[in-house]
C-alpha positions in Angstrom: 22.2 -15.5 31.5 24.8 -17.8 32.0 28.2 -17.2 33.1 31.2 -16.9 30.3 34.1 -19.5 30.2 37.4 -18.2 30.4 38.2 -18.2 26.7 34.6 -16.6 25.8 35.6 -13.8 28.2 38.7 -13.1 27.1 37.7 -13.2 22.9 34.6 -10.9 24.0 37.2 -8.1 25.4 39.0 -8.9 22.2 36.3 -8.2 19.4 35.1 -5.1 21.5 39.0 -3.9 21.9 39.3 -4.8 17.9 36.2 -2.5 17.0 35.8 -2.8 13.4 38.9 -5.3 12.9 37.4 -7.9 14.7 38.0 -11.2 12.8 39.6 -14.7 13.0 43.2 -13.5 12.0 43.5 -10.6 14.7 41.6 -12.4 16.9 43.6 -15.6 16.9 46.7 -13.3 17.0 46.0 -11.3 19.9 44.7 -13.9 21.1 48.0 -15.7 21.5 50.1 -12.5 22.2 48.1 -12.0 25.9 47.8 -16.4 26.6 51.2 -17.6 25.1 49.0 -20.1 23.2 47.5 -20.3 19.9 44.0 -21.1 19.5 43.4 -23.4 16.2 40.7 -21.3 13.4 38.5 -24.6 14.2 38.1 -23.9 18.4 38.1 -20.0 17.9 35.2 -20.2 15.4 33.6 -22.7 17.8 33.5 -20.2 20.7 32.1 -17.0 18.2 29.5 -19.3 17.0 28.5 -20.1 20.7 28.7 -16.4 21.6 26.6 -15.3 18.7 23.7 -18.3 19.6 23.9 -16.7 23.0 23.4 -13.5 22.0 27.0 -11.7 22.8 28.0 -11.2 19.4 27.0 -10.7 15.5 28.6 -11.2 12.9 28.7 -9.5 9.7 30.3 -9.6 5.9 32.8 -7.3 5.1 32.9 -5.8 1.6 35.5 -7.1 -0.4 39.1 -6.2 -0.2 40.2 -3.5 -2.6 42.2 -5.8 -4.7 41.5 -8.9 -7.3 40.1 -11.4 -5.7 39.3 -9.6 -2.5 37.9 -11.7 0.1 35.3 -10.5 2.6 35.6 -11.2 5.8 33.3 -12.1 8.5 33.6 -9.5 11.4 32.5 -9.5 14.9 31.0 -7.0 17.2 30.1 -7.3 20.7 26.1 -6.7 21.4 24.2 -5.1 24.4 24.0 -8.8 25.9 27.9 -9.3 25.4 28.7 -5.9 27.2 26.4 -6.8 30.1 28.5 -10.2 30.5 31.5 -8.5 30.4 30.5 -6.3 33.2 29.4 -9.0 34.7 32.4 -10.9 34.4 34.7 -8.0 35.6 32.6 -7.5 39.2 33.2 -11.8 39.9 36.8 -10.8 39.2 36.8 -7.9 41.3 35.1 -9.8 44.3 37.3 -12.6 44.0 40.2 -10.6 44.0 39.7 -8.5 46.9 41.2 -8.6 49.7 44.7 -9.8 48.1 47.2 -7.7 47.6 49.8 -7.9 44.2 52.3 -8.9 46.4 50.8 -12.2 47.6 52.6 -13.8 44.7 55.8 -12.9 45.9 57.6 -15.9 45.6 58.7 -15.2 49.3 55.3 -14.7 50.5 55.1 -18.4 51.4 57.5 -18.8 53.6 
């Protein structure tokens, strides 16, 4: 199992936070609300076809929308493999951050 990049971590926390709502718009969207930066459609897609090769996500089709010329849409949900990466990924934060205190980024702390 290989480790997940930054970006992969953060849009795996995003489709399982999204539940059944978990597709390119909101994705891209809240995406952008926690980074400050907007991924392109191109990139995003990218990374949830890499996922999905990898085993972390599936995808599946939506039923059309409830109105003429209702599009599906292809949704995301995180798999057993996805959740265990998360996991994962949370206890390398956790060790990395221990020991340092929320303060340590004071900007006086360095003098």
């Amino acid at each position: 199992m290989s480790e997940l990049t930054k970006n992969e971590e953060l849009i795996l926390l995003l489709i399982w936070r999204l539940k059944n709502d978990a597709y390119g718009v909101p994705l891209r969207q809240k995406f952008s609300e926690i980074t400050g930066k907007m991924l392109n459609y191109g990139a995003l897609y990218n990374i949830l076809y890499q996922m999905e090769r990898k085993g972390l996500v599936i995808s599946t089709e939506s039923k059309p929308e409830a109105k003429k010329g209702g599009r599906r849409k292809i949704l995301y949900s995180v798999t057993k493999q996805g959740l265990i990466s998360l996991k994962k990924a949370q206890e390398i934060q956790k060790m990395a951050w221990q020991g340092i205190s929320d303060y340590a980024f004071d900007e006086n702390s360095n003098e």
